[in-house]
C-alpha positions in Angstrom: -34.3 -93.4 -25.9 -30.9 -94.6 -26.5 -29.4 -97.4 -24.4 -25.9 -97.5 -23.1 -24.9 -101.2 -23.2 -24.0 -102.9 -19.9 -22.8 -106.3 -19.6 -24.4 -108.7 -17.5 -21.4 -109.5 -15.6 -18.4 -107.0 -14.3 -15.9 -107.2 -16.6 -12.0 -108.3 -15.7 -10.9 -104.7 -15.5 -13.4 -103.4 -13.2 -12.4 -106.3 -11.0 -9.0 -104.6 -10.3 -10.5 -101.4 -9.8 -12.3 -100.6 -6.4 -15.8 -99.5 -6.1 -14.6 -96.5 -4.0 -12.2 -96.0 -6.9 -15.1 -95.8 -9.2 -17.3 -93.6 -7.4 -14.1 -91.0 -7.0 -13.8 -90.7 -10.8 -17.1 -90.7 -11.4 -17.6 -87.5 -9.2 -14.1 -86.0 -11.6 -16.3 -86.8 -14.4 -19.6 -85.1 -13.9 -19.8 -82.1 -11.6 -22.8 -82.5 -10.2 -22.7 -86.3 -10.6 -25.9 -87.1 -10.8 -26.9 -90.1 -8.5 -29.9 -92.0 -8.9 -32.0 -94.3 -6.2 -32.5 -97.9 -7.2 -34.2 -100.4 -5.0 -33.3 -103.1 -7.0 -31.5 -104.6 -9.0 -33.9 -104.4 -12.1 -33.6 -100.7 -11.0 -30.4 -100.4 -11.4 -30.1 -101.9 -14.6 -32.7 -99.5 -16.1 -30.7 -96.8 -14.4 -27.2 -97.8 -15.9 -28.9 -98.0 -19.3 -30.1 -94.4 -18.9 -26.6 -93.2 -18.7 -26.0 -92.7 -15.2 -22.7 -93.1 -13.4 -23.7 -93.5 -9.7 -26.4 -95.1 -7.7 -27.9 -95.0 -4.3 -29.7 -97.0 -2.1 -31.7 -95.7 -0.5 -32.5 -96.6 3.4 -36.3 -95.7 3.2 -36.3 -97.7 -0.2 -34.7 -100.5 1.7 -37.3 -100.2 4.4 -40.3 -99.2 2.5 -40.2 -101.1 -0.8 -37.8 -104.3 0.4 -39.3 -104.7 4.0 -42.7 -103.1 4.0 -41.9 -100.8 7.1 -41.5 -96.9 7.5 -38.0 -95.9 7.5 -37.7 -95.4 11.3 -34.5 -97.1 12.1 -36.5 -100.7 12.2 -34.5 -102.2 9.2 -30.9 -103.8 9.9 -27.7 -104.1 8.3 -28.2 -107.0 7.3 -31.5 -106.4 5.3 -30.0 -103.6 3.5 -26.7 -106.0 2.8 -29.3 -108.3 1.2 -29.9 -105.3 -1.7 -26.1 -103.8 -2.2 -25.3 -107.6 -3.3 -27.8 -107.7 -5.8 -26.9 -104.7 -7.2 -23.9 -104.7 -7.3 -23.9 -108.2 -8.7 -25.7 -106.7 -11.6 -24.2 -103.4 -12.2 -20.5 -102.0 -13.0 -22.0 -98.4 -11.8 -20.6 -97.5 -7.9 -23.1 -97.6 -5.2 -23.9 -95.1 -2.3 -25.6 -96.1 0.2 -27.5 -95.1 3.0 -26.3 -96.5 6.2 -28.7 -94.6 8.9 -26.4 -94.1 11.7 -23.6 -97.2 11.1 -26.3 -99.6 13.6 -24.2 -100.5 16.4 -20.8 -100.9 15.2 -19.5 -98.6 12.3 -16.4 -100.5 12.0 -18.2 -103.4 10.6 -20.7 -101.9 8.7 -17.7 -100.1 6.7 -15.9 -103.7 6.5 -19.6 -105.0 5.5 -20.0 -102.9 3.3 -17.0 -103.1 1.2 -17.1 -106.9 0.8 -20.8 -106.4 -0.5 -19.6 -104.3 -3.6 -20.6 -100.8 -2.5 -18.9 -97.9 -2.9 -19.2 -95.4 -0.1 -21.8 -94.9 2.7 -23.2 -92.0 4.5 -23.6 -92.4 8.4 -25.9 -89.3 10.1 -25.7 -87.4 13.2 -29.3 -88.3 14.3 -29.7 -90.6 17.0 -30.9 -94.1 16.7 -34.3 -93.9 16.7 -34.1 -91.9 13.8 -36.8 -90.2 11.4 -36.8 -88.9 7.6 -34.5 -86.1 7.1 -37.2 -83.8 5.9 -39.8 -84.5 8.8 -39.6 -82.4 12.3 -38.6 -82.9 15.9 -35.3 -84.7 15.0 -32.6 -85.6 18.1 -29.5 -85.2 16.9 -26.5 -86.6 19.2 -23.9 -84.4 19.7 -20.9 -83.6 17.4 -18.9 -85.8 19.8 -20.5 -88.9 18.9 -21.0 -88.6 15.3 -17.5 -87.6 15.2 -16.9 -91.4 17.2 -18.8 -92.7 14.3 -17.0 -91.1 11.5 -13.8 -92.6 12.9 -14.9 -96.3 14.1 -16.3 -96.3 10.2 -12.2 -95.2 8.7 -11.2 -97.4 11.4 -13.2 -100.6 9.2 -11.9 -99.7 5.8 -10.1 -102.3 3.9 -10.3 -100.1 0.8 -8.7 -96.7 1.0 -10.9 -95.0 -2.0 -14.1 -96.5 -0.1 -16.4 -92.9 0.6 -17.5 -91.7 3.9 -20.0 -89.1 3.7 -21.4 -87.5 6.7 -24.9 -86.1 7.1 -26.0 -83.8 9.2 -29.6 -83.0 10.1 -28.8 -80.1 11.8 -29.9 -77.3 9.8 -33.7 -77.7 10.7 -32.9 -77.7 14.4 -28.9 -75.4 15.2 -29.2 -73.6 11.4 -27.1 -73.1 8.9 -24.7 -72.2 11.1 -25.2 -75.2 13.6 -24.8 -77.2 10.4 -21.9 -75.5 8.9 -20.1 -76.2 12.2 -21.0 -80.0 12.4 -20.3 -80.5 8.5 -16.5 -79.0 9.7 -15.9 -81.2 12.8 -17.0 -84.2 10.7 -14.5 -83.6 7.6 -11.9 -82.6 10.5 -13.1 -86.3 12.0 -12.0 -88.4 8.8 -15.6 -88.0 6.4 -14.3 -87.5 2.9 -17.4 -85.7 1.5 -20.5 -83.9 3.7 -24.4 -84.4 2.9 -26.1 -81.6 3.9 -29.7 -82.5 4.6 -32.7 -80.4 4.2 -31.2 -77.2 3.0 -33.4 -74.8 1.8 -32.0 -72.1 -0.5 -29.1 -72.3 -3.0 -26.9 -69.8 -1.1 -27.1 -72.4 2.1 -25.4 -74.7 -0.1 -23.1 -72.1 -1.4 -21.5 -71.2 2.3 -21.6 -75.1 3.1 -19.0 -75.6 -0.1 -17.1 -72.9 0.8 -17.2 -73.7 4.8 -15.8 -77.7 4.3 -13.7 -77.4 1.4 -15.0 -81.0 0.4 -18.0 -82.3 -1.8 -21.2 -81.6 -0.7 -24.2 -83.8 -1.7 -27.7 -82.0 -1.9 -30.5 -84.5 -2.0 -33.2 -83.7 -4.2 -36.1 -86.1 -2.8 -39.3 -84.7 -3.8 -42.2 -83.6 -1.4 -39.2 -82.3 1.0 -38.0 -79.3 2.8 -35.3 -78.7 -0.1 -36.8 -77.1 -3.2 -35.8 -79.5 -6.7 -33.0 -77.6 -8.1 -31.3 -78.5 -11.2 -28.4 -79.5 -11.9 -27.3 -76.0 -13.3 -27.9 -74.0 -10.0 -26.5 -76.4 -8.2 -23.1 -76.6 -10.3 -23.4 -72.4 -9.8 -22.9 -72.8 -6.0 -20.4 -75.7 -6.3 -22.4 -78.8 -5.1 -20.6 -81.8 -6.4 -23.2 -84.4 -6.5 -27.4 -84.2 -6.9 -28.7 -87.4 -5.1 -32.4 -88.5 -6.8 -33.4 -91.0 -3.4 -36.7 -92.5 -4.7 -38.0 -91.1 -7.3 -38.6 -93.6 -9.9 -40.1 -95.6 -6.7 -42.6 -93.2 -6.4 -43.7 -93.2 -9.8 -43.6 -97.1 -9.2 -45.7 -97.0 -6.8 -48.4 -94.7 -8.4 -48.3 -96.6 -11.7 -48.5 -100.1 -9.5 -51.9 -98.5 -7.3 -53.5 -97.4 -10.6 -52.7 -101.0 -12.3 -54.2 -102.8 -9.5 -57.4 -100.2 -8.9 -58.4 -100.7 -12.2 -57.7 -104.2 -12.1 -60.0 -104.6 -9.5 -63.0 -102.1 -10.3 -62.9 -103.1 -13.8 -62.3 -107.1 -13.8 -59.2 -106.6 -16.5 -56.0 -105.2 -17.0 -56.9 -103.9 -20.7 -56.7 -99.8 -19.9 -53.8 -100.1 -18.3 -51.8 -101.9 -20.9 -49.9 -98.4 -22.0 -48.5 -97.6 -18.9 -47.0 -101.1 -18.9 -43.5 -101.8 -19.7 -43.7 -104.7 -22.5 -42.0 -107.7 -22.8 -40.3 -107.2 -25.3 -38.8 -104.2 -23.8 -38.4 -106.0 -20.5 -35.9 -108.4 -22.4 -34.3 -106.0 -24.0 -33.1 -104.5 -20.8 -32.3 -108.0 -19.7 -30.1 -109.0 -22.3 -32.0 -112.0 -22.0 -31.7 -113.5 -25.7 -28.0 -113.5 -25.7 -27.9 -115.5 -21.9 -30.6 -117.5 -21.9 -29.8 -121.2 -22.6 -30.7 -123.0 -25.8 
């Protein structure tokens, strides 16, 4: 694999260039930008090195692999704060992230946000206590209120090219229609781009693009109500950008159970060793013999 060299520190003209900036041009540059969950910052930098131009975090991976907890609306803004530093400490690449429903004041979580390094967010019509997008018996609030939070979030923005996406959640409880007709009132409310959750054929997304006349995110997570699509089909119905939530955490995860099973049942680590990233590679991706000290 080839590696596409990222320094270690953001570089003087990035400085003068917003992270909202970044993400908009990224989106001119690839249509469907491809953007990939990181729940790290390690994460990130083997995602940057892959050649990706946008990255997401991820409010389950903030829940799940920072906190230990199911992604039920537990985890604060604060806690996910803690990871959009870090990565965006580490990383040039813009970074979307998941900001459940804007907690209790939209306004700040935007200003938050911003100061933090990210790029955009996307707030959701659910209510507070929410639950995955893909799992049943969702309570949405209505239109009204999200739009509220749409605004209160514009209302907190110090940078003008800072993102707003809206989700909606509504297709699995009004349809496509219900969904179409939230996705509008939300653009009409200030969101710059729409997320349409848990869509579940290719011509759903088609009529969404063509309702809101603004870019539409389809999120690919695996084991959901949406089936994977590639990047070609979506391109073919106009979806600007193919959001990848957790899916190297997944594979993490599975890799990490099998490590410490066999660790366990077999009293050494030796079987394991080729599914293990070496060291040597691990420093590679670190840059770490042209920082460390002598």
């Amino acid at each position: 694999m080839r590696l596409n060299p990222m320094p270690s520190k953001l570089s003087s003209s990035s400085k003068t260039v917003s992270a909202g900036a970044r993400l908009r041009a990224a989106l001119q540059a690839e249509r469907p930008l491809q953007v990939v969950g990181v729940i790290n910052a390690y994460a990130a930098i083997l995602a940057a090195k892959t050649g990706f131009k946008a990255l997401y975090l991820s409010g389950a991976g903030v829940a799940n692999a920072s906190c230990g907890l199911p992604d039920i609306g537990i985890t604060k803004l604060e806690d996910v704060l803690l990871d959009v530093r870090r990565i965006t400490g580490i990383t040039q690449l813009p970074l979307l992230v998941d900001a459940d429903t804007g907690w209790d004041n939209p306004r700040n979580t935007v200003h938050q946000m911003i100061r933090a390094g990210a790029a955009g967010i996307h707030i959701e019509d659910q209510a507070a206590a929410k639950r995955c997008g893909h799992l049943p018996n969702k309570t949405l609030v209505s239109p009204d209120e999200m739009a509220s939070r749409i605004k209160a979030a514009r209302a907190g923005r110090t940078d003008p090219e800072f993102v707003i996406m809206a989700r909606t959640d509504a297709a699995a409880r009004e349809g496509l229609a219900g969904a179409i007709e939230r996705a509008r009132r939300y653009r009409d409310a200030g969101a710059d781009m729409i997320f349409a959750e848990a869509l579940t054929e290719l011509g759903h997304y088609r009529a969404m693009v063509n309702a809101v006349q603004v870019p539409v995110l389809a999120n690919l997570t695996e084991f959901g109500r949406t089936p994977l699509f590639t990047v070609r089909d979506l391109a073919a119905v106009g979806v600007s950008l193919a959001l990848y939530p957790l899916s190297a955490f997944r594979a993490m995860s599975a890799t990490a159970l099998q490590v410490y099973r066999a660790i366990r049942r077999r009293g050494t680590q030796k079987r394991v060793l080729p599914m293990m990233q070496t060291r040597a590679d691990l420093y590679k991706f670190l840059d770490y013999h042209s920082i460390r000290q002598p």
